[in-house]
C-alpha positions in Angstrom: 145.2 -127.5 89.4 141.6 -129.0 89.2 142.8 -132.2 91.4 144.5 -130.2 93.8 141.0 -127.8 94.1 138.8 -130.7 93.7 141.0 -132.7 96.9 140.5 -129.2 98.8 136.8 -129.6 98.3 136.7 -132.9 99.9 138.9 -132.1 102.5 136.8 -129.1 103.8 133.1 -131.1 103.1 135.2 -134.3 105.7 136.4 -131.6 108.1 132.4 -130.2 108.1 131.5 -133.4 108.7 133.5 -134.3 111.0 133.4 -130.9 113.2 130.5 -129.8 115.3 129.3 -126.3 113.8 129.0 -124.6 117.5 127.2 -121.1 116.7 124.0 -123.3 117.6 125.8 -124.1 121.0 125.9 -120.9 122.5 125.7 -119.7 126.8 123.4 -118.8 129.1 123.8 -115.7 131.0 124.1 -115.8 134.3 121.0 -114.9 136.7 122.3 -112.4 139.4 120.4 -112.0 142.9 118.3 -114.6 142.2 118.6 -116.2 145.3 119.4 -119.6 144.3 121.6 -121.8 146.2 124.7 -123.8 144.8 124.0 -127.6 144.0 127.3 -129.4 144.1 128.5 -132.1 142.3 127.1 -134.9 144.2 123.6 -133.5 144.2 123.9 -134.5 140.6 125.7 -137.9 140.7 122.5 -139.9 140.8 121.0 -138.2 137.5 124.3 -137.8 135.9 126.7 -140.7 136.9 128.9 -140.8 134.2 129.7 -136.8 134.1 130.0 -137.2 138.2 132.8 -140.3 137.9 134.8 -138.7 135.0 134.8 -135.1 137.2 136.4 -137.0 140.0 138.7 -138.4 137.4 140.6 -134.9 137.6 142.7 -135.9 140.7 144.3 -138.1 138.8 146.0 -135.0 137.3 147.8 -134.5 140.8 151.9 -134.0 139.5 152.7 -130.3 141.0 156.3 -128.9 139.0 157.8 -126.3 141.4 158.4 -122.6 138.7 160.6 -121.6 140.8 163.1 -124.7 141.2 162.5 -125.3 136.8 162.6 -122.0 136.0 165.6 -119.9 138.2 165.6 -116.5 136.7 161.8 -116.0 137.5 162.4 -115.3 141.3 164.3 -111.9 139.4 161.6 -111.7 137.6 158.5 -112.0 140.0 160.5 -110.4 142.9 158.7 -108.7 145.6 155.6 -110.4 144.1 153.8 -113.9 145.3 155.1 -115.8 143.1 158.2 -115.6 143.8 157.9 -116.8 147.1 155.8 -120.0 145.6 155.2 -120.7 142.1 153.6 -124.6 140.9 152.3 -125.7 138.0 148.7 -125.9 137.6 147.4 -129.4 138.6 143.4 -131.2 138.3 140.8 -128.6 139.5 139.8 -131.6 142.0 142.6 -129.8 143.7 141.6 -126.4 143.6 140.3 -125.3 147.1 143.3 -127.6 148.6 145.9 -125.7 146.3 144.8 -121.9 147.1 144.7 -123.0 151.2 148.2 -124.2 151.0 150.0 -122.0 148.6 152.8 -119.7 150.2 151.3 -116.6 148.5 149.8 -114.1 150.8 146.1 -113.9 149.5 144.1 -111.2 152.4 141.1 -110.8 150.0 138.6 -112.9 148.8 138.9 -111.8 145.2 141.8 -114.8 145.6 138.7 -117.0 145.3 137.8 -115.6 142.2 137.9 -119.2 139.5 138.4 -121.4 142.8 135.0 -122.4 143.8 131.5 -122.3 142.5 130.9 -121.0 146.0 132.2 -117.5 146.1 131.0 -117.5 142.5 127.4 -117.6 143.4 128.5 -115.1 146.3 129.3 -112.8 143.9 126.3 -113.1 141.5 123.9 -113.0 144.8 126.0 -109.9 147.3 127.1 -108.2 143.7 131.1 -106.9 144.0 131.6 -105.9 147.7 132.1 -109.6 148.3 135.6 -109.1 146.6 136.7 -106.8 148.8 135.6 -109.5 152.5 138.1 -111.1 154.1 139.9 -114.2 152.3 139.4 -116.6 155.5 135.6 -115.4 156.1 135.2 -117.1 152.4 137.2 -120.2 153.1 134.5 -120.9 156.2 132.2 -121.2 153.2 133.9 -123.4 150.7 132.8 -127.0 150.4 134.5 -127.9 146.8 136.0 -126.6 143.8 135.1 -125.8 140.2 132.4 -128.4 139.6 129.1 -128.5 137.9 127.6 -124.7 138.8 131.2 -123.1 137.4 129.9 -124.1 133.9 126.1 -125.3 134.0 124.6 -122.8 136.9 121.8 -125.0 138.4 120.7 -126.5 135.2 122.9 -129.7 133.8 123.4 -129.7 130.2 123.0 -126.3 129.3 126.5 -124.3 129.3 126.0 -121.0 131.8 128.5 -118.9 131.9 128.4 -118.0 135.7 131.2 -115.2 135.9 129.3 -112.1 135.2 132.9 -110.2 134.4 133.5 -112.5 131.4 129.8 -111.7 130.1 131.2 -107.9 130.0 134.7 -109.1 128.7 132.7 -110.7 125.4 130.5 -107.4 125.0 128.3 -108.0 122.1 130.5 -110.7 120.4 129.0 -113.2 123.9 126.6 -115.2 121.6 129.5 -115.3 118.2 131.5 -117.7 120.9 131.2 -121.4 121.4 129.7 -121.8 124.8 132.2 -124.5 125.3 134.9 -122.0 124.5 133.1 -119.0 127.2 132.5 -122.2 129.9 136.2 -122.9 130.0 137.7 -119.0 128.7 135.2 -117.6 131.8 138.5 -118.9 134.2 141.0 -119.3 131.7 141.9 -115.7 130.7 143.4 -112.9 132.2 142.3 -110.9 134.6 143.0 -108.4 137.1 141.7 -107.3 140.5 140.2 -103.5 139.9 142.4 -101.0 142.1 139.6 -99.7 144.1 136.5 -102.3 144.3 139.4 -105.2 144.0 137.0 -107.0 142.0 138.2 -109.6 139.0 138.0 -107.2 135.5 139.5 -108.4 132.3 141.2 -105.9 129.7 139.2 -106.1 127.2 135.4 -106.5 125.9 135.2 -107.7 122.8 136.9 -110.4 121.0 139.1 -107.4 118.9 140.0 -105.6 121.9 141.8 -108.8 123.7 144.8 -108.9 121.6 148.1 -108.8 124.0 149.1 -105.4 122.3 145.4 -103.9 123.0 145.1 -104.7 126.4 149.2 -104.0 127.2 147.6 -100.3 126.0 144.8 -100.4 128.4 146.9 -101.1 131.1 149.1 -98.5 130.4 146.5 -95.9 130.1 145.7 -94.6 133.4 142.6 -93.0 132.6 141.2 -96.5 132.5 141.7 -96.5 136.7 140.0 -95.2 139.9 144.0 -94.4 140.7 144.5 -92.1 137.2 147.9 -94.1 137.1 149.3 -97.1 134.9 147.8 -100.0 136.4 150.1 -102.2 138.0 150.5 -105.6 140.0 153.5 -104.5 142.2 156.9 -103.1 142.0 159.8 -104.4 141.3 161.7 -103.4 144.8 165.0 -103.1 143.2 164.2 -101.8 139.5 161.3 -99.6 140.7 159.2 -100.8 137.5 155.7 -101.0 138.2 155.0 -104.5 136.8 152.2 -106.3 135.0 151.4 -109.9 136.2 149.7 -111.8 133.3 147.4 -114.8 134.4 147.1 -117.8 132.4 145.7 -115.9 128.9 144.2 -119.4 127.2 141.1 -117.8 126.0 143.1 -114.7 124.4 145.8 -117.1 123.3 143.3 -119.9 121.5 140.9 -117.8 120.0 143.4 -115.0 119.1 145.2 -114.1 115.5 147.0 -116.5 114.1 145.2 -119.8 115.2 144.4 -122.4 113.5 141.5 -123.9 114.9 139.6 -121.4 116.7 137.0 -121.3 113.9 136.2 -125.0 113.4 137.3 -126.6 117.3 136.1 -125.8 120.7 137.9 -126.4 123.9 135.5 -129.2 124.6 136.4 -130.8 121.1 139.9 -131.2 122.3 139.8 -131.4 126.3 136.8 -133.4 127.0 136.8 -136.4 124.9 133.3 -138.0 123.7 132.1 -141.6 125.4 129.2 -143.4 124.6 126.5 -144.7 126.8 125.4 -148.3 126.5 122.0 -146.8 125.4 123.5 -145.0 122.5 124.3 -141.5 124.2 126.5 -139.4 123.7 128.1 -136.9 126.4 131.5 -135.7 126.8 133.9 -136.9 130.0 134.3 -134.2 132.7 138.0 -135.5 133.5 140.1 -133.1 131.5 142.8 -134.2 129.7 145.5 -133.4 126.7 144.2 -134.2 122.9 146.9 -135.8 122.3 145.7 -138.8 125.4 142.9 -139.1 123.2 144.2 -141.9 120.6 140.0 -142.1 119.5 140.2 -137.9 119.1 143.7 -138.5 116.8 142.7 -140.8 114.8 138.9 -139.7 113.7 139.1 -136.2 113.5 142.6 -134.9 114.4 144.1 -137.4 111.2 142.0 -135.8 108.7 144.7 -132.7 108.4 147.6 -134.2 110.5 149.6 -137.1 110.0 149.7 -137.1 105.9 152.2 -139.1 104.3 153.9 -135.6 103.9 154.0 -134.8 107.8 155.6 -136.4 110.6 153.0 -137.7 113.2 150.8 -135.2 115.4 152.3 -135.8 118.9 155.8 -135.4 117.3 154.5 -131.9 115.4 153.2 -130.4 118.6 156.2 -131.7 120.8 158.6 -129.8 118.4 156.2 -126.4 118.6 156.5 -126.7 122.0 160.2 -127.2 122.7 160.6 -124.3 120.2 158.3 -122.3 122.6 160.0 -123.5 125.1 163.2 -122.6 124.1 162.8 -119.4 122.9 160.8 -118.2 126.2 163.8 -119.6 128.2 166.1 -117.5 126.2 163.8 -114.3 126.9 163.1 -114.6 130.2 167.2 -114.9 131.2 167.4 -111.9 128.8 164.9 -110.4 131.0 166.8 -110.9 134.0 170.1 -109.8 133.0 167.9 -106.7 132.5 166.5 -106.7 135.6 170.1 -107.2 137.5 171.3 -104.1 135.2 168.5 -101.7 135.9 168.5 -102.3 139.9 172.4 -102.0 139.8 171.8 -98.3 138.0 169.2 -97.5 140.3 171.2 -98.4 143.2 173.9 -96.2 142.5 171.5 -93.6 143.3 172.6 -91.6 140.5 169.6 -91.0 138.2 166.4 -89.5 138.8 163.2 -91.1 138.3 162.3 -88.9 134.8 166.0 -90.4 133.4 164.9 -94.1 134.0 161.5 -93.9 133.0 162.3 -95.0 129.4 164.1 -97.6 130.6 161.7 -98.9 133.3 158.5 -98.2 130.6 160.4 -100.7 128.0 161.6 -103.4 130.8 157.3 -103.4 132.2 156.2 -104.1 128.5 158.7 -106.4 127.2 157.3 -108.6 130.7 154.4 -108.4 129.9 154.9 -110.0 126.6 156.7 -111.8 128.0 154.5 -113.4 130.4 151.8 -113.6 127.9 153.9 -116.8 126.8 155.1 -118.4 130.1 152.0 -118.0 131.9 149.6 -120.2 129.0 149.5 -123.4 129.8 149.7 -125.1 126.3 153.5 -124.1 125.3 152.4 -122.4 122.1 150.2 -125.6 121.4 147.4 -123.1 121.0 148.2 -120.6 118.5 152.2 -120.4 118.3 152.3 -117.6 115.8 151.0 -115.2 118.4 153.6 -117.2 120.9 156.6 -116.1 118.7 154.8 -112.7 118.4 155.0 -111.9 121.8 158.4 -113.6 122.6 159.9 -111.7 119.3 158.1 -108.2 121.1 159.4 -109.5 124.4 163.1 -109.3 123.1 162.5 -106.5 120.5 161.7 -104.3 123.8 164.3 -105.9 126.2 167.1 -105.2 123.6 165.8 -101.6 123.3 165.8 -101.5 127.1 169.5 -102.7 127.1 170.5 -100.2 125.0 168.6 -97.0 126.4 170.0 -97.8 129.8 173.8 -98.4 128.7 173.0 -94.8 126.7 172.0 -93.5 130.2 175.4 -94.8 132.3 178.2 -94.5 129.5 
């Protein structure tokens, strides 16, 4: 018992050692109608040439997968919705402005701009909200580049801004309890939705408690929370009539949610942006963003001190098998969810059953989505935190069972 305590000990005093202690790394807050002017990346590739090279690194990352050709059931699922008219994976943000102009979604407002460009960022913080509601192409004509060194630094290099004034409200008072590192990337990486009557970007929640899927699933469905007094809602399903939820790519909620394991002690900076050092001795982290598990230096000085024991198979294979699993079980969900779908729009079709019989029904089919979607929509396969992955998948198929047997109540 005293070895076993004693080899605890030393492996918590190498792990503080060997990980940065971030509550002195906190954010800036944004300056609003300050009238400042965006400095692009190549104002600052003279003073800062190594962070300039590794930023253009990112269009490397260039491999587009098409959803919708991968993953067949979700044009049942997204139907009457963008995406399923065009659906790709997420690819370097070197690609950014290029993506949102060529994308098949229809995108009218500017809002669509939203974590595209430090340009309608600063548009925001200068013209406040009405610039979410101009016209999509009157922002385009002011575009020069995507997320780059303003996104995350404001005007000042080295110090971490976070220049989306609607995650500073989405923190609340827990703001300075986050790694800045964590708010610099979470500030994009989160999900959002466009408010029903300013359409500007709002998140669910504003404090780290309140972000939990099941907390913000009952915001949504609280209509006293919107201008409208109803449920909010994406779009509706044409055939099913079920006012849908469309969750964005949740990483921040996801990562620094319950269940994770290295929220407290890792950053996404730790694990995205590996270290390099200068000739003169410094240290700075790479701007090209990549997976921990390219970072062979990463694996084997910090990532080996709890993985890859004689007792454990090696790191890559660990998190290839989470994400399979992930993988699998979201598969098996989402064709779950689509055999519900298919059943729901062939009862409403019959054009027997009132809106007041279906609304159980409909109610359960919205939130198992949402869960859902919570999984299929993070970018990290349940890399991240994969208890609160097989949360929502097990409350995803909890609901769509329940679903499936309300509505074969309704029609026996």
């Amino acid at each position: 018992m005293k070895k076993s305590l004693s080899l605890l000990l030393a492996l918590v005093l190498l792990l503080a050692l060997a990980v940065p202690a971030y509550a002195a790394d906190p954010a800036r807050k944004v300056e609003t109608k300050s009238g400042v002017t965006v400095m692009h990346a190549a104002d600052w590739k003279e003073e800062f040439p190594s962070q300039y090279e590794t930023w253009l690194q990112n269009s490397e990352n260039d491999e587009i997968v098409d959803y919708l050709e991968e993953y067949p059931y979700l044009r049942t699922l997204y139907e009457g919705y963008g995406f399923a008219i065009d659906y790709g994976s997420a690819r370097g943000h070197y690609y950014d402005v290029e993506d949102i102009e060529a994308t098949g979604r229809p995108h009218p407002l500017a809002n669509c701009w939203t974590c595209k460009t430090p340009d309608f960022t600063n548009m925001v913080n200068e013209e406040g909200i009405e610039a979410y509601k101009k016209d999509w192409t009157e922002v385009q004509a002011e575009v020069t580049e995507g997320i780059s060194c303003y996104s995350c630094h404001a005007n000042t290099p080295g110090e971490i801004t976070v220049t989306h004034t609607y995650w500073i409200d989405a923190l609340g008072d827990d703001f300075d309890s986050v790694a800045g590192a964590n708010l610099a990337c979470g500030q994009c990486h989160n999900e959002y939705y466009f408010e029903p009557e300013t359409k500007a970007t709002t998140i669910a929640h504003n404090s780290l408690e309140s972000m939990a899927p099941e907390t913000m699933l009952a915001f949504f469905n609280d209509g006293s929370n919107f201008s409208t007094g109803e449920p909010f809602a994406d779009w509706t399903n044409p055939r099913t009539g079920v006012r849908m939820i469309k969750v964005q790519h949740p990483e921040f909620e996801t990562f620094m949610g319950a269940g994770s394991q290295h929220a407290g002690t890792f950053t996404c900076a730790d694990c995205h942006m590996a270290k390099q050092t200068a000739e003169d001795g410094t240290v700075t982290h790479s701007h090209y963003l990549t997976s921990p598990l390219d970072n062979e230096e990463l694996i084997a000085n910090t990532c080996s001190l709890c993985h890859n024991g004689s007792l454990q198979p090696e790191l890559k294979d660990q998190v290839a098998a989470v994400q399979a699993e992930i993988e699998e079980l979201t598969n098996a969900v989402g064709n779950q969810l689509a055999d519900l779908t298919e059943k729901l729009a062939a009862a409403v079709e019959t054009g027997e059953y009132t809106d007041e019989q279906l609304a159980e029904v409909r109610q359960l089919a919205r939130d198992a989505q949402f869960y859902w979607d919570f999984v299929f929509v993070e970018n990290a396969e349940g890399a991240h935190n994969s208890a609160l992955s097989r949360d929502c998948l097990g409350k995803a198929e909890s609901l769509c069972a329940d679903a499936v047997s309300a509505l074969e109540a309704l029609t026996a």
